[in-house]
PDB file of N, CA, C, O and CB in Angstrom:
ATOM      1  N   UNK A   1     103.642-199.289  30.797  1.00  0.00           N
ATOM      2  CA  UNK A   1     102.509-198.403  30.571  1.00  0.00           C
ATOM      3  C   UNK A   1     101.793-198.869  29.302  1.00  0.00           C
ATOM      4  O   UNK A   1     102.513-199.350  28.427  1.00  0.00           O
ATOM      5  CB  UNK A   1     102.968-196.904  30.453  1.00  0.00           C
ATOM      6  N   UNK A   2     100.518-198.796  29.086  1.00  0.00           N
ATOM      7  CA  UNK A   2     100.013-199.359  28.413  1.00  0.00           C
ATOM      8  C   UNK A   2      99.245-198.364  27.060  1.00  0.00           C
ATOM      9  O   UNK A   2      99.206-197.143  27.214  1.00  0.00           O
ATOM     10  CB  UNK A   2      99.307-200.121  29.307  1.00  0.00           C
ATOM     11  N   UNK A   3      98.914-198.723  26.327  1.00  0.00           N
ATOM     12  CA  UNK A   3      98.325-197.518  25.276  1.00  0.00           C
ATOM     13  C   UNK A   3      97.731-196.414  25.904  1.00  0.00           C
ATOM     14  O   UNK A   3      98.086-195.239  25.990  1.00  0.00           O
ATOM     15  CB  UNK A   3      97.195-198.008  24.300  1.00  0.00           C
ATOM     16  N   UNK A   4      96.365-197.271  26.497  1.00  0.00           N
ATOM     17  CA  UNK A   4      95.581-195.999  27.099  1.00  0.00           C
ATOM     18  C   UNK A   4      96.022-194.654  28.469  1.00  0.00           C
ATOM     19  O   UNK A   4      95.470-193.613  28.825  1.00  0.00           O
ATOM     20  CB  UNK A   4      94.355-196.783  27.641  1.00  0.00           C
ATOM     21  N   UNK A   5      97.286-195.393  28.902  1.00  0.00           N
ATOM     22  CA  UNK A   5      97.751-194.895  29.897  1.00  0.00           C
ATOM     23  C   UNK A   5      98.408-193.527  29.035  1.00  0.00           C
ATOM     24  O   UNK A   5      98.528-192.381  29.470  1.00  0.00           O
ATOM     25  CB  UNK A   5      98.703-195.967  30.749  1.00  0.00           C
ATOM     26  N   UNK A   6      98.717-193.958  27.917  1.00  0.00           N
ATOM     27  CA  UNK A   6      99.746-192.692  26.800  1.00  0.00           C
ATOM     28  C   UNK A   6      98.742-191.886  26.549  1.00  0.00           C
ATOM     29  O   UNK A   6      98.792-190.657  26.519  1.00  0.00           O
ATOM     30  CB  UNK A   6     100.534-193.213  25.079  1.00  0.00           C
ATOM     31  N   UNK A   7      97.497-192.807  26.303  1.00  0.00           N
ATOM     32  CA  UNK A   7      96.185-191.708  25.545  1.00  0.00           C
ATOM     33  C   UNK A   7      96.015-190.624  27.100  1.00  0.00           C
ATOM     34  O   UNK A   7      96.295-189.447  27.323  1.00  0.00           O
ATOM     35  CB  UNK A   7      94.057-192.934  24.992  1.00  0.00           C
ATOM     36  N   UNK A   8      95.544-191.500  27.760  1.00  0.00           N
ATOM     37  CA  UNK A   8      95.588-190.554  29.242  1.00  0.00           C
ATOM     38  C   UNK A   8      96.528-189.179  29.455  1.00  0.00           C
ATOM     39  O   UNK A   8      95.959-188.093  29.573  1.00  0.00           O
ATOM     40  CB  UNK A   8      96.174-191.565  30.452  1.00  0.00           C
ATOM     41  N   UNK A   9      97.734-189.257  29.491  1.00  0.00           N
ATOM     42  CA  UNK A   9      98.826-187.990  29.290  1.00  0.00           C
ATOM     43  C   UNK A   9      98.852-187.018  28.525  1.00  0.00           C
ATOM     44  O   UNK A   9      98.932-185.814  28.766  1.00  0.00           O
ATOM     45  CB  UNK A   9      99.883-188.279  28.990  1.00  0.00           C
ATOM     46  N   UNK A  10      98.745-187.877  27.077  1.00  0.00           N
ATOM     47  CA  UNK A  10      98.382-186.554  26.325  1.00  0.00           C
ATOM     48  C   UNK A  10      97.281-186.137  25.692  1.00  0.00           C
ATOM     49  O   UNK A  10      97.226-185.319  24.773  1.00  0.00           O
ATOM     50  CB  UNK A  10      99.076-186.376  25.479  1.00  0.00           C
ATOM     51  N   UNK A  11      96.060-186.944  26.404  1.00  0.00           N
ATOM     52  CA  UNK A  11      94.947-185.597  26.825  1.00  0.00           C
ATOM     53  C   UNK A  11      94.653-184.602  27.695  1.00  0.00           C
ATOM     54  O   UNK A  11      93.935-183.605  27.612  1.00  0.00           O
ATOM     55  CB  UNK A  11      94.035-185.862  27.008  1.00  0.00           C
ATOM     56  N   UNK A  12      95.546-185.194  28.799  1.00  0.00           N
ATOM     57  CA  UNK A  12      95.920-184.318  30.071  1.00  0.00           C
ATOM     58  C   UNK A  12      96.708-183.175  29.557  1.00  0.00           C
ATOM     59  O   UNK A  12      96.489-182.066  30.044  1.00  0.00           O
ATOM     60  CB  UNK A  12      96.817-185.135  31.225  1.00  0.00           C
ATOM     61  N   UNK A  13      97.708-183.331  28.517  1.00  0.00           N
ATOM     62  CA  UNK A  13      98.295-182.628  28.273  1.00  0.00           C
ATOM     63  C   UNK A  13      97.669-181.272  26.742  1.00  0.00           C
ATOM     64  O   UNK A  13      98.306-180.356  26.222  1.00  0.00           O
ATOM     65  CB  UNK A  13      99.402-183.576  28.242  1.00  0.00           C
ATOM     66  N   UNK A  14      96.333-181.721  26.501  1.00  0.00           N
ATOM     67  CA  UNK A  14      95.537-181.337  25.749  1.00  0.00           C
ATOM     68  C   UNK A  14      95.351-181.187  24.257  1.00  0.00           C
ATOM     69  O   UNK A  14      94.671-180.360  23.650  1.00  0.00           O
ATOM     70  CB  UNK A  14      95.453-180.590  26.156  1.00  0.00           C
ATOM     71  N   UNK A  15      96.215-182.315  23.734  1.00  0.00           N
ATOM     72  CA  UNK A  15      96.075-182.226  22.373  1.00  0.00           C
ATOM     73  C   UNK A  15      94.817-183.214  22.089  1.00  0.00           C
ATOM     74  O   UNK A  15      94.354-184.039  22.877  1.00  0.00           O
ATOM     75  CB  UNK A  15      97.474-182.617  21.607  1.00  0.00           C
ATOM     76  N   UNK A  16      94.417-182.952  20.885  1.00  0.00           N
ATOM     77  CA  UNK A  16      93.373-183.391  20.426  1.00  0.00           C
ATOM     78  C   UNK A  16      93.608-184.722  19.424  1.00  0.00           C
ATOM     79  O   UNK A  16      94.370-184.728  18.458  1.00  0.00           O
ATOM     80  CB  UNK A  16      92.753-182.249  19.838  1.00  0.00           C
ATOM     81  N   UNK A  17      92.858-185.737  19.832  1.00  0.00           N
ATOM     82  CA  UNK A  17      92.814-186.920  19.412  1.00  0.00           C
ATOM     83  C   UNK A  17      92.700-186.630  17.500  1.00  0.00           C
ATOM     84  O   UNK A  17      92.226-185.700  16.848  1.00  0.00           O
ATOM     85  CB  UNK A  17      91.461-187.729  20.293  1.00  0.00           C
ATOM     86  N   UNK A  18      93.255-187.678  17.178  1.00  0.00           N
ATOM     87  CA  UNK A  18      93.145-187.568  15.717  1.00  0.00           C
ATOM     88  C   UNK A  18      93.984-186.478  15.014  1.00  0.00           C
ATOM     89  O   UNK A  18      93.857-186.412  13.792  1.00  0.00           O
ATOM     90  CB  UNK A  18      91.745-187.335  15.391  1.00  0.00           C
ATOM     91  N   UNK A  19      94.873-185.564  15.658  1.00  0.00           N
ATOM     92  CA  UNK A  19      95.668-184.814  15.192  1.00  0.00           C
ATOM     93  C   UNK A  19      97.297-185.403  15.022  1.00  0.00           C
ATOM     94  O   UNK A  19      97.713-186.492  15.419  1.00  0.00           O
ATOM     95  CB  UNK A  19      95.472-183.704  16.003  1.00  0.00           C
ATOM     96  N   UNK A  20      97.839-184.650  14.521  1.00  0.00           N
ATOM     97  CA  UNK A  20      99.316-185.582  13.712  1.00  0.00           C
ATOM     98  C   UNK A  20     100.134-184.932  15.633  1.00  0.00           C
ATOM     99  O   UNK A  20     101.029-185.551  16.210  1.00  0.00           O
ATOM    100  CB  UNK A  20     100.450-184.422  11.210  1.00  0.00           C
ATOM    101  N   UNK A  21      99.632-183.945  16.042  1.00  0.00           N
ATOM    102  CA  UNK A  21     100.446-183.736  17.520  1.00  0.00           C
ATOM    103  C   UNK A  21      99.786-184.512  18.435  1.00  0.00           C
ATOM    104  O   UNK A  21     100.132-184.054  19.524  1.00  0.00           O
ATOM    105  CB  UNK A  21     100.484-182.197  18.153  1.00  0.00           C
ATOM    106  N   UNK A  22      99.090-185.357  18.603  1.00  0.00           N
ATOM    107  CA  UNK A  22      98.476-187.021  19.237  1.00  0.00           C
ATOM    108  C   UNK A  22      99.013-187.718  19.077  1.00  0.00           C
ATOM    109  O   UNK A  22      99.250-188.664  19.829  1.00  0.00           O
ATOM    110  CB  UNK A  22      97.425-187.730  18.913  1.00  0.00           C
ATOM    111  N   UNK A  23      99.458-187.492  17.903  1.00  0.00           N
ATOM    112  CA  UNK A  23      99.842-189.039  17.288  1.00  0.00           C
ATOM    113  C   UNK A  23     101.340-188.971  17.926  1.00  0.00           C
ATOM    114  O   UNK A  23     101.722-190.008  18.468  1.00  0.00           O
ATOM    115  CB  UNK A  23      99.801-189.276  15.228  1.00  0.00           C
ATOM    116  N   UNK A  24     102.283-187.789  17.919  1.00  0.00           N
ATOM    117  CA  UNK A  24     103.271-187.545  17.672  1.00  0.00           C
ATOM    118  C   UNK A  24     103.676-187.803  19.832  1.00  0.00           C
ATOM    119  O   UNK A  24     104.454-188.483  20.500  1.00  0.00           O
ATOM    120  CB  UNK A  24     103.343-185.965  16.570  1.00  0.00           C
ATOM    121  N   UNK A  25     102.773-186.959  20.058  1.00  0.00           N
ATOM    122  CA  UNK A  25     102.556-187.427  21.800  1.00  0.00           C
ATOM    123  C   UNK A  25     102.254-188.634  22.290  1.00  0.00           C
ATOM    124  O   UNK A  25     102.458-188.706  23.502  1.00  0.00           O
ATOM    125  CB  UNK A  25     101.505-186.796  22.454  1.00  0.00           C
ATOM    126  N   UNK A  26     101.793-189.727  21.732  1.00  0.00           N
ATOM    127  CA  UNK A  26     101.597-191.225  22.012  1.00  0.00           C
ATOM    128  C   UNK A  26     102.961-191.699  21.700  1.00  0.00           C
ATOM    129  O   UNK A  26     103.538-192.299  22.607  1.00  0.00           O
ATOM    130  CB  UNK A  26     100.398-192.007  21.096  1.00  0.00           C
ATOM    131  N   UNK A  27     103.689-191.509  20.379  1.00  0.00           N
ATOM    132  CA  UNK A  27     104.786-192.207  19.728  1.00  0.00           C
ATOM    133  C   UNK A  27     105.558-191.396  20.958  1.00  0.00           C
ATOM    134  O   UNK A  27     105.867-192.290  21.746  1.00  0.00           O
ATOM    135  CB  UNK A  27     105.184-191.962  17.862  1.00  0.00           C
ATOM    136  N   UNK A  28     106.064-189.990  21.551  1.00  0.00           N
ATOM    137  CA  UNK A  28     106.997-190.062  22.281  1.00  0.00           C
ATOM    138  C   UNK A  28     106.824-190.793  24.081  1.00  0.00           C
ATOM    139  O   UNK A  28     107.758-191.265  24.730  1.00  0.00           O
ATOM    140  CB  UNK A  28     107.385-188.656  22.126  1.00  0.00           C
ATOM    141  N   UNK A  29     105.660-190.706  24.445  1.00  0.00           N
ATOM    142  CA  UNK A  29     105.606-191.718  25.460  1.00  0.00           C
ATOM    143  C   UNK A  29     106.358-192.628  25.111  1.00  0.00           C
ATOM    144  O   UNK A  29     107.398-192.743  25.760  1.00  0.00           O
ATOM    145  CB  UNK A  29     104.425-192.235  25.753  1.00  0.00           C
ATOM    146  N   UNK A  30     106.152-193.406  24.192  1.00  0.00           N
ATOM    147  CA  UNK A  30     106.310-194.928  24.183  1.00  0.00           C
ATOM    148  C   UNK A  30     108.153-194.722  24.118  1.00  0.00           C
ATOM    149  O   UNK A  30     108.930-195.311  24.868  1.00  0.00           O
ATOM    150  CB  UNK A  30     105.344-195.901  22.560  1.00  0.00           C
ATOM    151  N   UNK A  31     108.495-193.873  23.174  1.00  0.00           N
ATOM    152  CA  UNK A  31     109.951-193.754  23.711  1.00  0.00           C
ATOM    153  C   UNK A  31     110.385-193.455  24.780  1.00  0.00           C
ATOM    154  O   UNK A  31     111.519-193.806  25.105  1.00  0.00           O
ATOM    155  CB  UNK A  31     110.563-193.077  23.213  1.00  0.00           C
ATOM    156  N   UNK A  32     109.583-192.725  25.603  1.00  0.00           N
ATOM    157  CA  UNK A  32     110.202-192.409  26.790  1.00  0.00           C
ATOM    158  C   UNK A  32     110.283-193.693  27.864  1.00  0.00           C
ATOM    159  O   UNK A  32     111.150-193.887  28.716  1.00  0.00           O
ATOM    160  CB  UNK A  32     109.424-191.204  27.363  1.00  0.00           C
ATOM    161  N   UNK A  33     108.709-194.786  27.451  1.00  0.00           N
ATOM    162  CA  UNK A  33     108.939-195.670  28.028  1.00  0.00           C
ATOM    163  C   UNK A  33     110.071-196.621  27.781  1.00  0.00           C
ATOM    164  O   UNK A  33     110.519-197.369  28.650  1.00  0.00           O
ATOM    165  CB  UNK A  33     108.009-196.072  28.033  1.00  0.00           C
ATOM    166  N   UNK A  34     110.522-196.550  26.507  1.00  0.00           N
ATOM    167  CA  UNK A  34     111.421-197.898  26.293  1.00  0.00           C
ATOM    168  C   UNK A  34     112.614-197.209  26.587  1.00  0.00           C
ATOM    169  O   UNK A  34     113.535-197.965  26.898  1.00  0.00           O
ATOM    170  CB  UNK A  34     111.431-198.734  24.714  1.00  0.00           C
ATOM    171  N   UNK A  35     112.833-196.226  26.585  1.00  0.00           N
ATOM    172  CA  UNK A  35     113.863-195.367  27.271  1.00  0.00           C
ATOM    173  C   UNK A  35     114.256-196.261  28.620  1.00  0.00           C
ATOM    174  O   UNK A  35     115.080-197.149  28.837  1.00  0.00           O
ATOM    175  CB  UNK A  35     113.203-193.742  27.666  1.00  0.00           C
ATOM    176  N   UNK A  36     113.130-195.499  29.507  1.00  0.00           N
ATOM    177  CA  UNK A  36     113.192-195.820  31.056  1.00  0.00           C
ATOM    178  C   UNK A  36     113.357-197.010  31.328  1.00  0.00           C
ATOM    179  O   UNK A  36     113.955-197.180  32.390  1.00  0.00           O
ATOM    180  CB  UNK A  36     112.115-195.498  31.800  1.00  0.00           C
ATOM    181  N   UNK A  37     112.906-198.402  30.500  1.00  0.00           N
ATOM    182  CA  UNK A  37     112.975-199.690  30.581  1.00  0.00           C
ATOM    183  C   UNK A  37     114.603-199.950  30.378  1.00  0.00           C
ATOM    184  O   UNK A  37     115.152-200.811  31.066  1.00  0.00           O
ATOM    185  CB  UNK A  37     111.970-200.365  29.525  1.00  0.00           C
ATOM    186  N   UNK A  38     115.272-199.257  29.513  1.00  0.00           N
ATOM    187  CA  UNK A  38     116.753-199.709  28.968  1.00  0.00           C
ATOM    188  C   UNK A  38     117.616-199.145  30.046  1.00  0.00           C
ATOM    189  O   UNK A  38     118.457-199.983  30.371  1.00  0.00           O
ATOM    190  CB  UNK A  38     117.231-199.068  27.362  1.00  0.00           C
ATOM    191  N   UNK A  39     117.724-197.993  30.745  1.00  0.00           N
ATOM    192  CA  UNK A  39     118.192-197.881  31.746  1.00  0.00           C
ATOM    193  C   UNK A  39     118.033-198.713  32.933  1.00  0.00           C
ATOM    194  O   UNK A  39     118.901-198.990  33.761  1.00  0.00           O
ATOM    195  CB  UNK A  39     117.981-196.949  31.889  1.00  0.00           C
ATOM    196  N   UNK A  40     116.841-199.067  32.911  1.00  0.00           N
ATOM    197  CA  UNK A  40     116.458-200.008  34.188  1.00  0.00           C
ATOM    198  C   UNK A  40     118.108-201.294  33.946  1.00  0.00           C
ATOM    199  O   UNK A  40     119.176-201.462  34.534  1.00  0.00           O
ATOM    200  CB  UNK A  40     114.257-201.021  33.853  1.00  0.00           C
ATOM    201  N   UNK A  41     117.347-201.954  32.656  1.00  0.00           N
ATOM    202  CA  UNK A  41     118.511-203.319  32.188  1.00  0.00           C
ATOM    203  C   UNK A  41     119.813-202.765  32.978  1.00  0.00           C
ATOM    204  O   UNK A  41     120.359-203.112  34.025  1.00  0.00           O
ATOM    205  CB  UNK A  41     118.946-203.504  30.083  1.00  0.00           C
ATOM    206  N   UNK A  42     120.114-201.589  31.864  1.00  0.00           N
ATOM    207  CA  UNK A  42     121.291-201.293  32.295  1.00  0.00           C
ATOM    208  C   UNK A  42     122.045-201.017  33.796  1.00  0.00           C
ATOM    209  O   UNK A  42     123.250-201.030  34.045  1.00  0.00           O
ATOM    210  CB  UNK A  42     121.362-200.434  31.669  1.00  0.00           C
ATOM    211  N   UNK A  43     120.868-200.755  34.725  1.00  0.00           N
ATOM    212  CA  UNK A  43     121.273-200.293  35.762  1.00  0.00           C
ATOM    213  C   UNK A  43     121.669-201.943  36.478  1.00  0.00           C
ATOM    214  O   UNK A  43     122.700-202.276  37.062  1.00  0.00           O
ATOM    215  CB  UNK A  43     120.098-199.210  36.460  1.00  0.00           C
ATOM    216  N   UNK A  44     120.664-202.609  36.228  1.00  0.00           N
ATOM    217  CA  UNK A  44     120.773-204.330  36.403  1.00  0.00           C
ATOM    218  C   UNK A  44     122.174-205.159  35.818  1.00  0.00           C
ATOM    219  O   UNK A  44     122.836-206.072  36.313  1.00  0.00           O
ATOM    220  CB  UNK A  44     119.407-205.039  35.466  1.00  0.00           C
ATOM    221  N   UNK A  45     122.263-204.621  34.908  1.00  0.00           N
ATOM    222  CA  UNK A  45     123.669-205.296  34.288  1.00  0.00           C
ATOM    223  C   UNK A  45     124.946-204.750  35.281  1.00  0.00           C
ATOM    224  O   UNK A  45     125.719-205.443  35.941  1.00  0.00           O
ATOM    225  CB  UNK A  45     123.971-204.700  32.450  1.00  0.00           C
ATOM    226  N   UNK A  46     124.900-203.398  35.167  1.00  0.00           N
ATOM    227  CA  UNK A  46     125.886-203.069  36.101  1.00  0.00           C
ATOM    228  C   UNK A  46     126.077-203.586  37.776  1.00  0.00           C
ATOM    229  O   UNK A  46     127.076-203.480  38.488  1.00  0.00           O
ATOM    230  CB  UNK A  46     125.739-201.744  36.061  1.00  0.00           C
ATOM    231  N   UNK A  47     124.560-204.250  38.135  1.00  0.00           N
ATOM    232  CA  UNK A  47     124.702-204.164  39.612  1.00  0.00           C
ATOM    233  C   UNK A  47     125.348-206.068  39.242  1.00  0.00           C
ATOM    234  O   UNK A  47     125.489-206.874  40.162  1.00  0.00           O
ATOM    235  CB  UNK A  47     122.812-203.672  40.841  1.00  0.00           C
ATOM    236  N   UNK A  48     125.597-206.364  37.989  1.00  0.00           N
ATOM    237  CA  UNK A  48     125.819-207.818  37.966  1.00  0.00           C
ATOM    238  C   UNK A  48     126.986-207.893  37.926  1.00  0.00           C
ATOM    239  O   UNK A  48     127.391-209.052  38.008  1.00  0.00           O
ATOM    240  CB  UNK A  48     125.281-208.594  36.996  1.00  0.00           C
ATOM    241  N   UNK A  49     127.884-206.995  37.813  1.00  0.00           N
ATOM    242  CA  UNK A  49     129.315-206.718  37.613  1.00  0.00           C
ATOM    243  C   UNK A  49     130.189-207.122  38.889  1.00  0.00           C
ATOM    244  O   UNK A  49     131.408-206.953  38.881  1.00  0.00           O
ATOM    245  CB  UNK A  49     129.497-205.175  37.288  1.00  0.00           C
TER     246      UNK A  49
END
């Protein structure tokens, strides 16, 4: 997912650009993405077992 895809969500989700809860809603996308990416690995490592 890409920046604007984060900006996308949490305007959907209605916080207002330039506020510290924007900022705070972009930074947890991106964890959620690298989240979902590390499980992926992991699910891959295990199917290598």
């Amino acid at each position: 997912m890409t920046l604007e895809n984060h900006k996308k969500v949490c305007d959907g989700y209605g916080f207002t650009k330039g506020t510290d809860a924007y900022a705070n809603c972009l930074m947890r996308q991106d964890e959620l993405e690298d989240a979902d990416e590390q499980k992926m690995m992991d699910r891959e490592d295990q199917k290598e077992k």
